[in-house]
C-alpha positions as CSV (number, residue, x, y, z in Angstrom):
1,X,0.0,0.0,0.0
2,X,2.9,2.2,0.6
3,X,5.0,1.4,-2.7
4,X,1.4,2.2,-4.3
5,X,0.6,5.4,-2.6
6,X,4.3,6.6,-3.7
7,X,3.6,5.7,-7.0
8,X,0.3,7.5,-7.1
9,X,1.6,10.5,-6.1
10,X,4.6,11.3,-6.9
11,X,4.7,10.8,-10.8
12,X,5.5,14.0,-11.6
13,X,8.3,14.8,-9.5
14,X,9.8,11.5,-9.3
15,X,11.8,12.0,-12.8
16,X,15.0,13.5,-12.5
17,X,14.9,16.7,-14.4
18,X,15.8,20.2,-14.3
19,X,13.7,23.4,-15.0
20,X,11.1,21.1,-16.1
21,X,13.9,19.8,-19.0
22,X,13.7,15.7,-18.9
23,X,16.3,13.8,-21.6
24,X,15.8,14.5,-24.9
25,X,17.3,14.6,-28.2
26,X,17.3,18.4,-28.7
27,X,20.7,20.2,-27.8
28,X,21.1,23.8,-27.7
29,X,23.8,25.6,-28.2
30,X,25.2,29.4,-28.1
31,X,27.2,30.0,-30.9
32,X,28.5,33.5,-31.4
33,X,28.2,37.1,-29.5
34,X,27.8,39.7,-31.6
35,X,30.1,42.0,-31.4
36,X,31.9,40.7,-28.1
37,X,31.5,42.6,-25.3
38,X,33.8,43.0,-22.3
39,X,31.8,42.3,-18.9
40,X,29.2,40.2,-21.1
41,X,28.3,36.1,-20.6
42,X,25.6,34.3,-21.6
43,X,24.8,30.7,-21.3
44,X,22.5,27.8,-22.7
45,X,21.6,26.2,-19.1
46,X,19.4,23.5,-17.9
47,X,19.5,21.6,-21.0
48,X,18.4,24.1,-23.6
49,X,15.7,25.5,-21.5
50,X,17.0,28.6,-20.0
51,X,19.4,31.3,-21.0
52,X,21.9,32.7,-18.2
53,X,23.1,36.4,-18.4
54,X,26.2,38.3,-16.4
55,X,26.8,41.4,-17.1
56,X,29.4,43.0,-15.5
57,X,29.8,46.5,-17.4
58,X,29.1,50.3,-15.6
59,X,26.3,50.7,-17.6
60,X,22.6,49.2,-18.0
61,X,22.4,46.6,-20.6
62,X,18.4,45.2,-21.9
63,X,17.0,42.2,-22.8
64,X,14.6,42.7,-25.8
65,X,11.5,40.1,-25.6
66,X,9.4,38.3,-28.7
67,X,7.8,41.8,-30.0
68,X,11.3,43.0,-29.5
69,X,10.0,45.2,-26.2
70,X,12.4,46.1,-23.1
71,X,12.0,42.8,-21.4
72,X,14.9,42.7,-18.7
73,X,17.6,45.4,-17.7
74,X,20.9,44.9,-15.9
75,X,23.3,47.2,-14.7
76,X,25.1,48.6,-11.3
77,X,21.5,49.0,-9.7
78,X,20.7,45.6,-10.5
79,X,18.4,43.3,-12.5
80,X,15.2,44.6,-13.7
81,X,12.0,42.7,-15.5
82,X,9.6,45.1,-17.3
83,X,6.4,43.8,-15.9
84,X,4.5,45.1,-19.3
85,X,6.6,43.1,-21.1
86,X,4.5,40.2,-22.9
87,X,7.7,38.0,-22.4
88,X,6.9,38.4,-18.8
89,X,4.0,36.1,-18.9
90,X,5.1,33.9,-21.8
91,X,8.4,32.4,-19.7
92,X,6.6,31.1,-17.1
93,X,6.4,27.5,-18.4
94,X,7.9,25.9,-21.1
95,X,5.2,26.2,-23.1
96,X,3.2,29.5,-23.8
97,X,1.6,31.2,-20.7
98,X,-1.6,33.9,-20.6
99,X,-0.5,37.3,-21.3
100,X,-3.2,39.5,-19.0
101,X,-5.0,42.4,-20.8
102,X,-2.5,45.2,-19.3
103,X,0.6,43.9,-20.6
104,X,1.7,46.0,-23.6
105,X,4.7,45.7,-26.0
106,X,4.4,48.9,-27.1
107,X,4.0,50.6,-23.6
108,X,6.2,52.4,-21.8
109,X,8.3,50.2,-19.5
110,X,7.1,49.3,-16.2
111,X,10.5,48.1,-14.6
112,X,10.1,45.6,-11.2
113,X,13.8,44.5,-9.2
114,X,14.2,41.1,-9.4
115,X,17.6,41.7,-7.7
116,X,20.3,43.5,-6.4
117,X,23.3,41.4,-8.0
118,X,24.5,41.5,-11.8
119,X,23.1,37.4,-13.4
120,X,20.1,37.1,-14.7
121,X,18.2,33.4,-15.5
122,X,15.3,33.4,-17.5
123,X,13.5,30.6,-19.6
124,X,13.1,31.9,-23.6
125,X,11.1,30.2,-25.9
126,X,13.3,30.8,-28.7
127,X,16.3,28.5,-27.9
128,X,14.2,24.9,-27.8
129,X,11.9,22.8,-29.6
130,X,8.3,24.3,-28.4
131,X,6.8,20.6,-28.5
132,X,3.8,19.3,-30.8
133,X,4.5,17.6,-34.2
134,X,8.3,16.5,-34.7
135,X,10.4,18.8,-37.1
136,X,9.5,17.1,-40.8
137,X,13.3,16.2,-41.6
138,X,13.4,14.7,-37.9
139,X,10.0,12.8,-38.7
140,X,11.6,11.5,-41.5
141,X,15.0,10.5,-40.5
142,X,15.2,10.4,-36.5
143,X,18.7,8.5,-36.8
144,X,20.3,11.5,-38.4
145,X,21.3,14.9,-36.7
146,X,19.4,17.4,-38.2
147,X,19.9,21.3,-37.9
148,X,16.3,22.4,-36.4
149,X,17.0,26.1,-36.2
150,X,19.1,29.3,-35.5
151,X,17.9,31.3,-32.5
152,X,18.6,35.1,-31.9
153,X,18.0,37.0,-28.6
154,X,18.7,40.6,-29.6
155,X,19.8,43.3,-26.6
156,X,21.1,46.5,-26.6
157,X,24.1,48.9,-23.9
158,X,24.7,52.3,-24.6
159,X,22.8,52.2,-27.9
160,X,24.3,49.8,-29.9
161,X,23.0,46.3,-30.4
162,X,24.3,43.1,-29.9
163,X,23.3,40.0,-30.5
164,X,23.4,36.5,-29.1
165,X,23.2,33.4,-31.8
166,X,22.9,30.0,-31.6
167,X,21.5,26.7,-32.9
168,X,18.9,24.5,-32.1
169,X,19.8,20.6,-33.5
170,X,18.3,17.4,-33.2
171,X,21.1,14.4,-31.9
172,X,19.7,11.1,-32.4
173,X,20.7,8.7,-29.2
174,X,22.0,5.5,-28.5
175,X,20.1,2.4,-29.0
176,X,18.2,1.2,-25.3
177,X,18.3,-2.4,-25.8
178,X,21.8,-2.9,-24.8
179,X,21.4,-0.8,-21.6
180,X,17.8,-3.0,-21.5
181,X,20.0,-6.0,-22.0
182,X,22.2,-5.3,-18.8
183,X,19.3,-4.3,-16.7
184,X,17.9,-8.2,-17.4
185,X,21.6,-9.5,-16.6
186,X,21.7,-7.6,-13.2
187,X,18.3,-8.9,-12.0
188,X,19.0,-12.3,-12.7
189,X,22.4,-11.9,-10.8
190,X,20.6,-10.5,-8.5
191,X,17.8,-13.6,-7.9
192,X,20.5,-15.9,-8.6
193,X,22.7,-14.3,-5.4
194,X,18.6,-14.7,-3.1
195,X,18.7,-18.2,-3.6
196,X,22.5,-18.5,-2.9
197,X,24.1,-19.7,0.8
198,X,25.7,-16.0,0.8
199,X,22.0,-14.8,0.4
200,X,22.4,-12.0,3.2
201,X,25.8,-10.5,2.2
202,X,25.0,-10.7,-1.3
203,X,22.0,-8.5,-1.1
204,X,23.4,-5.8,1.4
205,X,26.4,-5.3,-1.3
206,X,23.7,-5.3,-4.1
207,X,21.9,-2.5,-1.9
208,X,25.0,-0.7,-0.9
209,X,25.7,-0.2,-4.6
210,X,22.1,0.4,-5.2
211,X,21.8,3.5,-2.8
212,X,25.1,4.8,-3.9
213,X,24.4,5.1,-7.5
214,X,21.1,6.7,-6.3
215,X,23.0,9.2,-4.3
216,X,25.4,9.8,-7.2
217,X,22.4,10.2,-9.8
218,X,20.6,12.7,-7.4
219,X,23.8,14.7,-7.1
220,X,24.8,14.8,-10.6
221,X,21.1,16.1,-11.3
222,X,21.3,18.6,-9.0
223,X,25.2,20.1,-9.4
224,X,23.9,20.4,-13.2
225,X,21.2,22.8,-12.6
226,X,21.9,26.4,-12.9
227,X,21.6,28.7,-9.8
228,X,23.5,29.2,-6.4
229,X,24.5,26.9,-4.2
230,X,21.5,26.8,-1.8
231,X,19.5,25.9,-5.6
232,X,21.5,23.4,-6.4
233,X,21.3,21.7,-3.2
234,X,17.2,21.8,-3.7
235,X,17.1,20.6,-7.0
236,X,19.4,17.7,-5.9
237,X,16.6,16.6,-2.9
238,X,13.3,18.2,-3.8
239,X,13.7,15.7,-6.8
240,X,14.7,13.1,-4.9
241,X,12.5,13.3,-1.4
242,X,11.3,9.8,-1.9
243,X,14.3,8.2,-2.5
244,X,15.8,9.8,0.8
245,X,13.6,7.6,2.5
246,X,15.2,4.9,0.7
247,X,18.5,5.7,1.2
248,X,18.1,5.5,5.0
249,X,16.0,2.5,4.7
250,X,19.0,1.2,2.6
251,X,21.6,1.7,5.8
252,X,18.6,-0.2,8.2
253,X,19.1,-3.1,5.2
254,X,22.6,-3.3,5.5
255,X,22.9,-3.5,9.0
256,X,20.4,-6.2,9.6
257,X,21.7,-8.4,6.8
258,X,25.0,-8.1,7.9
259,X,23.6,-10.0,11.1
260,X,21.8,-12.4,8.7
261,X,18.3,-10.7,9.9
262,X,15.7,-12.1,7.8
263,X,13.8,-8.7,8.8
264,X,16.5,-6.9,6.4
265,X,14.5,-8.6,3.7
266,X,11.7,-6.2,3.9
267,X,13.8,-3.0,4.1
268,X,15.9,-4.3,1.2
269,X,12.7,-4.4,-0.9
270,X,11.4,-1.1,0.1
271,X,14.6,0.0,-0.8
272,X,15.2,-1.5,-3.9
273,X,11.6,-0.6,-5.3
274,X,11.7,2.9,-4.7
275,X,15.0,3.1,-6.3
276,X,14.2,1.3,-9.2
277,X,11.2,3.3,-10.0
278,X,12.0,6.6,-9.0
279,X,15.8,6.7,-9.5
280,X,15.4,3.9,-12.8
281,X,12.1,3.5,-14.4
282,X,11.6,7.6,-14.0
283,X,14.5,7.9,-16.4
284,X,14.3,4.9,-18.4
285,X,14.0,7.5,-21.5
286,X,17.2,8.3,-20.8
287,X,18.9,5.1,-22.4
288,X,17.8,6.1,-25.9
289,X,18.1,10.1,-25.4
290,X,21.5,12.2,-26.3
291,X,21.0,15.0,-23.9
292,X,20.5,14.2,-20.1
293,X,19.9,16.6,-17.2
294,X,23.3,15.5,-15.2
295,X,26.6,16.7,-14.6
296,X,28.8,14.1,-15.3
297,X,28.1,12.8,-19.1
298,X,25.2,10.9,-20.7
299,X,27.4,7.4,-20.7
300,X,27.8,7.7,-16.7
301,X,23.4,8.9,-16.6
302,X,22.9,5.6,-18.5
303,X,25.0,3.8,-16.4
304,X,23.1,4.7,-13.1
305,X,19.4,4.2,-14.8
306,X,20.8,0.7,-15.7
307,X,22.0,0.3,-12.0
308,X,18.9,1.5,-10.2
309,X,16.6,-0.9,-12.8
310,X,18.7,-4.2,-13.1
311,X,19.7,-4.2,-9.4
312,X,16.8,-2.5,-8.1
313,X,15.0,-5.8,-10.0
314,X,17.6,-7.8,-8.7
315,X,16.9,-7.3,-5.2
316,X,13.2,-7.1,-4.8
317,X,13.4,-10.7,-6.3
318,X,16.5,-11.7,-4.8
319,X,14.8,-11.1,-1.4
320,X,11.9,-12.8,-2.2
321,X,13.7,-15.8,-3.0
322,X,15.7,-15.4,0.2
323,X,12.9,-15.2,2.4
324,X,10.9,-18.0,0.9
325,X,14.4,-20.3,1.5
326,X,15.3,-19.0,5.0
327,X,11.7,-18.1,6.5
328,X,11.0,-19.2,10.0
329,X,8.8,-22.2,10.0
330,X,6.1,-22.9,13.0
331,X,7.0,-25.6,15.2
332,X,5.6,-29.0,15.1
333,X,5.0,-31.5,17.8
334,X,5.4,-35.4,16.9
335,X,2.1,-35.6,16.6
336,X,1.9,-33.7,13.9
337,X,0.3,-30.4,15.1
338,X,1.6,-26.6,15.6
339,X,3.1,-25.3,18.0
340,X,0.3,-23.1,17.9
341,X,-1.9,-25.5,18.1
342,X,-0.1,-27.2,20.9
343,X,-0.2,-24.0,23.0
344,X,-3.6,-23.4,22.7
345,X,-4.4,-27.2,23.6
């Protein structure tokens, strides 16, 4: 009832992602800066979903929007977002938002401090893929890269204009079924190692390397997302609250198989499902996808969905098996009744 409630409601915040970017196919990239500017970065962030702007110059710097209005200003007094600004309302999500009745391109900026420092991080539509039908050279050929787009985002400092360039592609990924392949070897290994004499040993390695490539998953997820510190650390256990549990749950496991406990059994399978779910099946899309949200390469994001899946498999049946060979049976007298049975006589 527990494993099903967790299920129910968590779906949508069980996947690793970051800025509401899961694994996907489309990369984004900044290609040019035009003209360079001294004092001025920009970045493709969070997996081609949000742009991130430092500007470090003595004067004020703006961020023109869709209708090419004032849509942000930077500068020594801080950051500013033009709350007129149709952009405003339209980077909310990743798809379009409602743009209220008030909100005027052609009005006179309305300017609202976001902050005091000199980064800005904002989603814009223009640098992904805005969902619905695929591209039709992607339709037709999803194994081949394909150039989608260029993207501009046009901005202006002490009236001349620069602009930031870059391209939108399509990356076809690996193939799943070797990945697929591995996650069947690892739960067989791991049923095989349930029904062995080194049953409780066997499973609390299996679950030690289960929770650490869980940790390492959540942490790669969450180092990758763009921010402070403080945001990162969120990212990294607001995705992950559920598997926390398991983690913990994990150590309990451990210890009490260590002692041969068959009651490590049942924290092993908690464990190993909530892992292998939210850490494994969550991401599963990831084994056929070129981009992933995580810091340290697709190859090593594969590598942990595999982990989480075959092992998690592995040890939820592993411990089944182990419990059905090493379960406590009721006593029985000679003549045949339970000790139960016998007690109550």
């Amino acid at each position: 009832m527990a494993i099903g409630a967790l299920v129910a409601t968590a779906a949508p915040a069980s996947a690793h992602t970051v800025s509401g970017q899961g694994a996907t196919n489309y990369r984004t990239t900044l290609t040019a800066i035009t003209p360079p500017v001294p004092g001025l970065t920009i970045k493709v962030v969070n997996l081609g979903s949000d742009l991130e702007l430092t500007w470090t110059g003595p004067t004020d710097l703006t961020v023109f929007g869709y209708q090419g209005e004032p849509y942000l200003r930077l500068g020594p007094d801080g950051v500013y977002r033009n709350r007129l600004s149709p952009a405003t309302y339209l980077n909310v999500t990743r798809s379009y938002g409602a743009i209220p009745p008030f909100a005027d391109a052609h009005a006179t900026p309305d300017w609202v401090k976001l902050s005091s420092g000199r980064s800005v991080l904002w989603h814009d539509h223009r640098i992904h893929w805005m969902g619905g039908p695929m591209p039709p050279p992607v339709t037709a050929d999803p194994g081949s890269f394909h150039h989608v787009l260029t993207w501009k985002v046009m901005m202006s400092e002490s009236g001349r204009t620069i602009t930031a360039t870059g391209a939108l592609d399509w990356v076809p990924g690996s193939s799943p079924w070797p990945w697929l392949a591995l996650v069947l070897v690892l739960a067989v290994a791991g049923t095989l190692l349930g029904a062995s004499r080194h049953w409780a040993r066997g499973l609390a390695a299996l679950i030690a390397v289960l929770v650490a490539a869980d940790v390492v998953h959540a942490v790669g997820t969450g180092v990758f997302a763009a921010g402070s510190v403080a945001h990162k650390f969120a990212v990294t256990f607001t995705g992950s609250y559920y598997s926390v549990v398991a983690w913990v749950l994990g150590a309990i496991a451990i210890r009490l198989l260590l002692k041969r406990s068959i009651d490590g059994l049942f924290a092993a399978v908690f464990t190993a499902l909530v892992i292998g779910l939210f850490g494994g099946l969550a991401d599963v899309v990831s084994l056929a996808r070129s981009q992933v949200p995580f810091e340290w390469g697709v190859r090593a994001a594969q590598v942990l969905v595999t982990v989480s899946l075959g092992v998690g498999a592995g040890v939820v049946i592993g411990s089944v098996v182990a419990y059905r060979f090493n379960r406590p049976l009721p006593a029985v007298d000679p003549t045949g009744a339970t000790g139960a049975a016998v007690a109550g006589g």
